[in-house]
C-alpha positions, -999 to +999 in steps of 0.1 A: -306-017-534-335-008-511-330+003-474-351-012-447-373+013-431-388-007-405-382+008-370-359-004-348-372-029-320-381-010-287-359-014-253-370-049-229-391-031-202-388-045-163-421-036-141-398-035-110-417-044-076-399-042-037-402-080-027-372-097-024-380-120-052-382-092-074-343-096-078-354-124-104-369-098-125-339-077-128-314-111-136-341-123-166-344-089-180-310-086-181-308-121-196-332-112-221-314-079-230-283-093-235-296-123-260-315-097-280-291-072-281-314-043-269-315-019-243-332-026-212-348-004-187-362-012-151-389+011-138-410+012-105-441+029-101-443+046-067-485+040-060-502+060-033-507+030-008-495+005-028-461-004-007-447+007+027-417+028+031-397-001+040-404-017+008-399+014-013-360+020+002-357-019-009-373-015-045-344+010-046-321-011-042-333-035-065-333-002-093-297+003-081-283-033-088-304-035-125-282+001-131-249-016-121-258-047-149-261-017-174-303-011-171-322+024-174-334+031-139-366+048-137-382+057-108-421+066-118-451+080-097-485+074-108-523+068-091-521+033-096-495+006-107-514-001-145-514+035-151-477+046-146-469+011-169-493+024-193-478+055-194-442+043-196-453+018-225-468+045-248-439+069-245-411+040-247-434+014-272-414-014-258-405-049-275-413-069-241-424-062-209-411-085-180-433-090-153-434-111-119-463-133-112-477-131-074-493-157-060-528-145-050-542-148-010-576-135-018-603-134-046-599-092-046-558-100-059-567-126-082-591-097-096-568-068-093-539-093-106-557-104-136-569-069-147-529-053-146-525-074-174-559-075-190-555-036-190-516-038-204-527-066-229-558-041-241-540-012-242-508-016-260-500-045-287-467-054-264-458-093-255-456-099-217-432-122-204-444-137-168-419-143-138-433-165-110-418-144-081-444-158-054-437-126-037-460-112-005-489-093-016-494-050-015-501-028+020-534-023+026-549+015+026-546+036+049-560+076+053-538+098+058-562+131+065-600+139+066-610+135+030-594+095+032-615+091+066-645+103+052-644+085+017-639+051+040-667+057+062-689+062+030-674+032+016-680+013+050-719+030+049-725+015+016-713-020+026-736-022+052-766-011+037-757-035+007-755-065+037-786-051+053-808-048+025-792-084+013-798-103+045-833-088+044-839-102+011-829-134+020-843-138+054-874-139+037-861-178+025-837-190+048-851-167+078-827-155+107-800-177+100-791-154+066-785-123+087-752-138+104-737-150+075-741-122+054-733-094+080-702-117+091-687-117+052-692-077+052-674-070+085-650-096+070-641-074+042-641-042+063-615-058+083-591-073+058-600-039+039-591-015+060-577-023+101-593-032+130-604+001+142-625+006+104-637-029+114-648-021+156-666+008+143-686-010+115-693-036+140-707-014+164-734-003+130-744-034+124-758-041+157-776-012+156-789-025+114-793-060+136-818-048+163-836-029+133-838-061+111-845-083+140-883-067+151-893-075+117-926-092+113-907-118+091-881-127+122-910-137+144-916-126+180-895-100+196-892-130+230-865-147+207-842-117+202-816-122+228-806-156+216-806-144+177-786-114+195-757-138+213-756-157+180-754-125+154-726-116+177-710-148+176-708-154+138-695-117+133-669-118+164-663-154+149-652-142+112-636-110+125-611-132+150-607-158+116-598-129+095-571-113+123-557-146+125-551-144+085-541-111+086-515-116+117-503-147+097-500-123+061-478-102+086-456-122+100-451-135+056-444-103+052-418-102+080-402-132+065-398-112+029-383-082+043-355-102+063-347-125+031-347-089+012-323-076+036-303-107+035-303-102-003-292-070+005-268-078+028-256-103+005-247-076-022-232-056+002-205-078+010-202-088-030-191-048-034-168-051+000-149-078-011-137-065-042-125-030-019-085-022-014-086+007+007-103+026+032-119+051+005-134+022-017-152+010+015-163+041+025-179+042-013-198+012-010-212+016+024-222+050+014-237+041-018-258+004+002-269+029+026-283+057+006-301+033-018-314+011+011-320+039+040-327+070+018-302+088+037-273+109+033-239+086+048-204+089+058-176+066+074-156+088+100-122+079+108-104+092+134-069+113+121-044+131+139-052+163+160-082+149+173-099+155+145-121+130+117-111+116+083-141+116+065-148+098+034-153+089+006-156+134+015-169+158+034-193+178+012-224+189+028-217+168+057-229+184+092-201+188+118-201+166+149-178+162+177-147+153+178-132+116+185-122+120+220-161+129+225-181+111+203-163+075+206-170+068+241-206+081+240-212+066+203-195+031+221-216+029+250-244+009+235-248-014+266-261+019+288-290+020+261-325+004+266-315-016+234-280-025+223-288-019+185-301+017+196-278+041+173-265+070+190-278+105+182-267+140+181-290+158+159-298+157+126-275+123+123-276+093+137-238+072+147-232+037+147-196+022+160-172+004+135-159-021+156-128-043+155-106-063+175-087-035+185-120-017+196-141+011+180-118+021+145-144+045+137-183+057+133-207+057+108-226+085+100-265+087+089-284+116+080-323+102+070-334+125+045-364+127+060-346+139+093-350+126+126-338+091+140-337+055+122-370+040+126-365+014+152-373-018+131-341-010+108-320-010+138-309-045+136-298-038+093-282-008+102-261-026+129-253-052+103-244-028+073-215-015+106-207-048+108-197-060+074-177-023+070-160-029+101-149-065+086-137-048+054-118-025+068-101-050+099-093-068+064-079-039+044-059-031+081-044-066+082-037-067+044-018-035+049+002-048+081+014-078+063+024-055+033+041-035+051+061-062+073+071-084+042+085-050+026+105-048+061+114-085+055+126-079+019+143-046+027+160-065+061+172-095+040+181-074+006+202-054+035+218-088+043+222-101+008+244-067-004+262-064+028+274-103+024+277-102-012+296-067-011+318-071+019+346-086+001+346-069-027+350-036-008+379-054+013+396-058-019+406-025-030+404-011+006+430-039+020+450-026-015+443+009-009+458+003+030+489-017+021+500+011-005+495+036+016+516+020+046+543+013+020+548+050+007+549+059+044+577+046+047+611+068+047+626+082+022+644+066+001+633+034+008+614+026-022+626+035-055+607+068-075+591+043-099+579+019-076+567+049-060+544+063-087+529+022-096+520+023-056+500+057-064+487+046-098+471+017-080+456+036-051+441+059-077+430+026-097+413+005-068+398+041-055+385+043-088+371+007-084+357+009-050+337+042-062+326+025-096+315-004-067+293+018-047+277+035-072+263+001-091+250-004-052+232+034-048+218+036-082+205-003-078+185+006-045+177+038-058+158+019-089+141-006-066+128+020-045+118+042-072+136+073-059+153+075-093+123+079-119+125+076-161+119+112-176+117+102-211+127+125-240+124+127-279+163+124-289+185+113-313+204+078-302+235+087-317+243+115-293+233+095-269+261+068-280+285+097-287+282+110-248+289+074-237+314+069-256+333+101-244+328+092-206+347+056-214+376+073-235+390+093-205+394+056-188+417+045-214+409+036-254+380+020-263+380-004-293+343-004-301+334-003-336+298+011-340+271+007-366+241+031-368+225+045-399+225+078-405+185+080-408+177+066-373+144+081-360+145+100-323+136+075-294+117+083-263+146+078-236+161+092-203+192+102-220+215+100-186+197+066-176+207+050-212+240+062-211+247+040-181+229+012-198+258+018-228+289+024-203+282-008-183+277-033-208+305-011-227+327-016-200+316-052-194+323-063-231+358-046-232+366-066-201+361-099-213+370-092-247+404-093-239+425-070-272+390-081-292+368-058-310+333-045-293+308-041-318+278-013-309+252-019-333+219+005-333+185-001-362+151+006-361+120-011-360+084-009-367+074-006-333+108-003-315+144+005-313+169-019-314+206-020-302+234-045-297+262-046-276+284-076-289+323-094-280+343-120-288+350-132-253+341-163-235+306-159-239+278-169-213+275-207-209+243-223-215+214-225-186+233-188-171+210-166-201+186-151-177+210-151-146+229-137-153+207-103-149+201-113-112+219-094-084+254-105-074+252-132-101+291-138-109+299-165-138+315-194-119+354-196-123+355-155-133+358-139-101+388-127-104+372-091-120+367-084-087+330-070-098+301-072-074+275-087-099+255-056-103+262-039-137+236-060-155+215-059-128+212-023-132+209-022-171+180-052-165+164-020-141+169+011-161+157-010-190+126-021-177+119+011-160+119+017-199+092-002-209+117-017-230+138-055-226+173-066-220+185-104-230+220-117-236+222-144-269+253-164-283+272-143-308+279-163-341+317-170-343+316-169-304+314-143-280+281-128-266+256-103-275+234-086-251+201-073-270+184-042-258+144-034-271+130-001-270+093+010-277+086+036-295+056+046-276+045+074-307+051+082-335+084+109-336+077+145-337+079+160-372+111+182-367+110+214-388+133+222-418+151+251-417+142+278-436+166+282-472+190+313-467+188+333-498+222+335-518+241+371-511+242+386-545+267+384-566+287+421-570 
């Protein structure tokens, strides 16, 4: 037997960019992760220049979704995109690298596209999978002190020398008509390159290289300048203007991305809403869409009693504010603003209203962790991200109203249902109660000693009934509302049958004949629960028995513990199995028990609350047999012999 050596395969790597498309990239690497069974990781490389803040917060979003579909999210910094790939590749050695494919606007992308994967394909011996994503192209440059100025004004010096001595060149072929052309593609790719004001100022240099190159002995007479002057300035004004166009029209592409990103974005935010129940799990979301998407530190402030905020999903590390009775009406007074979207600010955080149809519900807090306000262009995303939490939670508001008005419903027509159904049952013993007392008020002698004693006997019997009645009615609400809870003990079942039956001796005998094993296991039970469990269906066997025997069998399981409660009486007709465990259920044509329908009712409840099940099955021979299941959720704990006690020795 020989055992493979051969590494194992390396993880499916995603080269994560901030378009909106790039969403694709995370759904096929996850694709391709699952059907290969490996591990899948989702990196960005953070480029100097290469993307605008606006697009980094989004390619964090996009890192935050591939996390919650089980990816590795890196977040890498390198000095170009190839490099921090190149990096990651080498220390990871990755099966597959997933990569989006942009459609080019320029020759300098189709270059710069071409050698990311010329420079990935050289470098490591990894297959790259392409993803058309036709997403909008990179930022251009832009310095950011003294050392980036002067490196673009050298860069800008050697592009118009390059033109000048070029257009010299070949001026001496095509003449003057070479030196427009030529300076015009230059300024061109100042422009596109690096802004307008890069471009003005390089403009302004290659008049001055114009007026040198124009006297000339090969440009002819000096007389002619002015008209070669108004039509140099033409053909460079000309291209510059073409090239603003362009770049005006590459902006406003761009503007179209980042609202279809945000709409993605928008789009999972409500996904992660609409699976929230409460207040808190709203709170979460928001928090986490808004710290992946804004970079900033959030919280959802509600307002709670003694003017003061509920702040969730907590209040760690946030900064205090005012309270509601201050912040609300300035936070909601967005139509005294320049703009309506404005958020409202009280340093270092900025507030936006949740608003419902009952008016503001509460605020949402933002702290940038770069400080200071929102940027103004994220106004309009913020106001939506305040929008879809105010929907949430006007939802989870409603959801809760109707809860708690069909609980009132239930509670107001259970209220009905046991006052109907009891009401005559409690007349019953009290009208019995009334006319025996009335009768042994009467004077002396007037009823004979024993008849006497039978009227007390049955005012002790029916008081006895009417407290056995309201007692099956407290402890049946009580269960339903959960003010009586199981408290579940290891203990034997036989002195749990024993205590029963003691409780239903000092009512009278009880014929019940019981069979349990001697080597029954302890059960996990609420021994005071299960005794009324026994005593009812006890009671309710002896009662339609008749002089019959009551059989109380009791075995064990694999898995459970089983007991029987069975009779010879009547039975339960077919088609009345199951309802007979409803409330107030009485067999038809066996009222005269006087019973209230709510002994089984409460064994079906104590059961349950169990874990455990109660059914009722046709005894063979005749009579019934109610059937009670009881888990054993562990194993029993080992009990401990007692230790031998020596023999006293013998004298």
């Amino acid at each position: 037997m020989t055992l493979d050596s051969s590494p194992a395969p390396g993880p499916i790597v995603v080269a994560l960019g901030s378009d909106a498309r790039s969403l694709r990239l995370v759904h096929a690497g996850f694709r391709v992760a699952r059907e290969r069974g490996l591990p899948w990781v989702v990196a960005h490389v953070d480029a100097p220049g290469w993307e605008t803040p606006e697009e980094a917060d989004l390619a964090r979003v996009w890192l935050q979704e591939a996390q919650e579909l089980g990816a590795e999210a890196l977040w890498l910094k390198g000095p170009t995109v190839v490099a921090g790939l190149l990096a990651l590749a080498r220390k990871r050695a990755p099966s597959l690298i997933v990569m989006g494919v942009t459609r080019a606007r320029g020759p300098w992308d189709r270059l710069e596209s071409s050698r990311v994967k010329e420079m990935l394909g050289r470098h490591l011996d990894v297959r790259i999978l392409p993803i058309p994503l036709d997403s909008a192209p990179p930022a251009a440059l832009a310095w950011r002190n003294l050392g980036d100025l002067a490196g673009i004004a050298a860069a800008v010096t050697v592009i118009l020398a390059m033109a000048g001595l070029f257009a010299a060149a070949l001026a001496q072929v095509l003449g003057f008509a070479a030196l427009p052309a030529v300076f015009a593609l230059a300024l061109a790719f100042i422009l596109h390159r690096w802004g307008r004001p890069v471009a003005a100022a390089a403009t302004l240099a290659s008049f001055a290289l114009h007026g040198v190159l124009l006297h000339r002995p090969f440009l002819g007479e000096p007389a002619s300048a002015w008209p070669r002057s108004v039509a140099f300035a033409a053909a460079v004004l000309g291209a510059q203007g073409l090239v603003d166009l362009v770049g005006q029209l590459r902006q406003e592409t761009r503007l179209g991305r980042r609202r279809e990103a945000e709409t993605v974005l928008l789009m999972l935010l409500g996904r992660g809403l609409a699976r929230c129940a409460t207040a808190r799990d709203v709170a979460e979301v928001l928090v986490r869409r808004l710290g992946s998407a804004f970079q900033a530190e959030a919280w959802v402030l509600l307002p709670a009693e003694g003017d003061a905020w509920d702040r969730l999903p907590g209040g760690d590390g946030a900064p205090p504010c005012a309270p509601p009775s201050e912040l609300l009406p300035e936070s909601g007074a967005g139509a005294s603003r320049e703009d309506p979207l404005e958020p409202f600010f009280e340093a270092p955080c900025s507030f936006v209203p949740l608003a419902g149809t009952g008016g503001t519900a509460g605020l949402l807090q933002i702290r940038p962790a770069s400080g200071g306000r929102v940027p103004q262009e994220r106004w309009g995303l913020l106001q939506a991200f305040a929008v879809q939490g105010s929907l949430a939670l006007e939802r989870i508001r409603a959801m809760e109203t109707a809860h708690r008005v069909r609980i009132e419903n239930e509670t107001e027509r259970m209220r009905s249902t046991l006052l109907g159904a009891v009401s005559h049952d409690l007349r019953t013993p009290l009208a019995a109660i009334q006319g025996a007392a009335t009768s042994l008020l009467l004077p002396e002698g007037a009823l004979p000693e024993a008849s006497r004693r039978d009227l007390i006997v049955m005012i002790r019997e029916e008081s006895e009934r009417l407290t056995r009645l309201l007692g099956n009615v407290l402890d049946l609400t009580r269960l339903e509302s959960g003010i009586i809870r199981v408290r579940k003990e290891w203990q034997p079942l036989d002195e749990v049958v024993g205590s029963t039956l003691v409780r239903l001796e000092r009512q009278g005998p009880v014929p019940v004949r019981v069979l349990m094993p001697d080597d029954l296991p302890p059960v996990p039970l609420d021994g005071g629960l299960m005794e009324q469990v026994l005593e009812n269906l006890l009671v309710n066997a002896r009662h339609h028995a008749g002089d019959g025997e009551v059989l109380l069998e009791a075995w064990a399981e694999p898995d459970s513990m089983e007991l029987a409660v069975s009779d010879r009486g009547p039975g339960v007709r077919a088609g009345f199995h199951a309802r007979v465990f409803e409330k107030f259920f009485r067999m038809p044509g066996q009222l005269r028990d006087g019973g209230a329908g709510l002994g089984l009712a409460i064994c079906e409840a104590i059961v349950k609350a169990h874990g455990g099940s109660i059914w009722v099955e046709d005894r063979e021979g005749g009579g019934a047999r109610f059937r009670i299941s009881l888990p054993q959720d562990a194993p029993p704990p080992l009990l401990s012999e007692p230790e031998p006690v020596p023999p006293e020795p013998v004298p």
